[in-house]
C-alpha positions in Angstrom: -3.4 -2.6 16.1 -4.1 0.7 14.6 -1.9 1.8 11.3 -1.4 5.2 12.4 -0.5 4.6 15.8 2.4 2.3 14.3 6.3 3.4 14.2 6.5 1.3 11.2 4.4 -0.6 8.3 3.7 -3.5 10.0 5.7 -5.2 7.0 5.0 -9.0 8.6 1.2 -8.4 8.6 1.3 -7.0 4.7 3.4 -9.7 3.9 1.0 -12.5 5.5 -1.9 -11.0 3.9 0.4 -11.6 0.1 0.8 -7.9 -0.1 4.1 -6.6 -2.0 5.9 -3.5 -1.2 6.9 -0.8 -4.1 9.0 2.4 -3.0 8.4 5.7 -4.8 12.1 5.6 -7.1 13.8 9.2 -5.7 16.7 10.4 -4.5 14.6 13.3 -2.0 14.2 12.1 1.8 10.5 12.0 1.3 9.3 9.4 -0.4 6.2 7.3 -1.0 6.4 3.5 0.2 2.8 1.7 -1.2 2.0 -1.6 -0.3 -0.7 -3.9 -3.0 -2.5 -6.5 -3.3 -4.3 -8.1 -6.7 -7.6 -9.2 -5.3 -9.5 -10.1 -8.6 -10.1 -9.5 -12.8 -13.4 -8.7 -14.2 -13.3 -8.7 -17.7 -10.4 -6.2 -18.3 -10.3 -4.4 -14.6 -7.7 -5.8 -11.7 -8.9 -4.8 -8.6 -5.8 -3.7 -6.2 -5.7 -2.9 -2.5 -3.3 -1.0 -1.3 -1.7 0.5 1.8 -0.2 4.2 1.7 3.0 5.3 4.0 5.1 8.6 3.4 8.4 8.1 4.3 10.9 10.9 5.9 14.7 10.2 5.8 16.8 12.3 7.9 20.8 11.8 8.2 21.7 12.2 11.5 25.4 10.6 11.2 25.0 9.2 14.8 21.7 7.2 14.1 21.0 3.9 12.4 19.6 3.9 9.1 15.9 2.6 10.6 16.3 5.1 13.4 16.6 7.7 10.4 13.4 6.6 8.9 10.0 8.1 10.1 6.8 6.4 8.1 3.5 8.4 8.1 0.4 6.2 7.5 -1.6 7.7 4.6 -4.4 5.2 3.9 -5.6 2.4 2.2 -7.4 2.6 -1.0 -9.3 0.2 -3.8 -7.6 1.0 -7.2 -9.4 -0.6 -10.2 -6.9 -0.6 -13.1 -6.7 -1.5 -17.1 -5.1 -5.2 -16.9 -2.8 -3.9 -19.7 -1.5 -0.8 -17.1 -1.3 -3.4 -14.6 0.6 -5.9 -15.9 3.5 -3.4 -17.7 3.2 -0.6 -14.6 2.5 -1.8 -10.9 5.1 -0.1 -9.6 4.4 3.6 -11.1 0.8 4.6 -9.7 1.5 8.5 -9.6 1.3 9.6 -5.7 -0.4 12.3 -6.7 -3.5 10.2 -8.4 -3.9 8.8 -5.1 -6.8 10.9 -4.8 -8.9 9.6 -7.5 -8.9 6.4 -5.9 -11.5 4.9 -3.7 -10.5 5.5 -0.6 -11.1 3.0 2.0 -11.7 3.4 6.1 -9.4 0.9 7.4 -7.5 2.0 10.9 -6.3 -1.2 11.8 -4.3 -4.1 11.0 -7.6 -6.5 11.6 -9.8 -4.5 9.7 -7.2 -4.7 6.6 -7.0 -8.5 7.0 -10.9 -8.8 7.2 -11.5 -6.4 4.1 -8.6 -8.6 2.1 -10.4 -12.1 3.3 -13.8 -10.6 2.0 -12.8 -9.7 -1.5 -10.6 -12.3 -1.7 -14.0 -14.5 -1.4 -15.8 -12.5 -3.5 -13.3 -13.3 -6.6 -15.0 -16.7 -6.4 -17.9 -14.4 -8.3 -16.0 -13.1 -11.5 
């Protein structure tokens, strides 16, 4: 299934795949909502997937909270981080450093589970 084609984070498919979801802390109806996964340590450096959704509240009284909620998929990207900035600070990667991360082609829901199996397997190596 293609992420960007997708109403919503496919929350089910994350969650099988061990990823845990963080939601930018706001009180504006556009947020960021990131997804990770820890995939390895070498010496000092975790190695992080993650998965990148805006979200857009509105507040139509009429609607349902979820029918309020519009997700935009961003991306996926490979974060290598400090294991000290890790451990105190998963939750607070700046939206806007989202840049200066690796950026990775991932469109669909198989190609995120196939790129989490590989480096999950390559961990075996550090």
């Amino acid at each position: 299934m293609r992420l960007i084609e997708l109403k919503n984070p496919p929350r089910d498919d994350l969650t099988r795949l061990s990823f845990e979801e963080y939601e930018e802390e706001t009180t504006d109806s556009e947020r960021w909502i990131w997804f990770r996964k820890h995939l390895f340590t070498f010496n000092s450096l975790n190695v992080i997937a993650e998965v990148k959704y805006s979200l857009s509240i509105s507040d139509d009284p009429l609607a349902t909270y979820d029918n309020n909620c519009s997700y935009m998929f961003e991306g996926c990207a490979l974060i290598a981080t400090y294991k000290e900035v890790y451990d105190n600070n998963i939750s607070s990667y700046d939206a806007d450093s989202f840049e200066q991360k690796t950026r990775l082609i991932i469109n669909t829901t198989e190609q995120l589970q196939t790129f989490v199996e590989s480096a999950t397997a390559l961990s075996a190596f550090f």
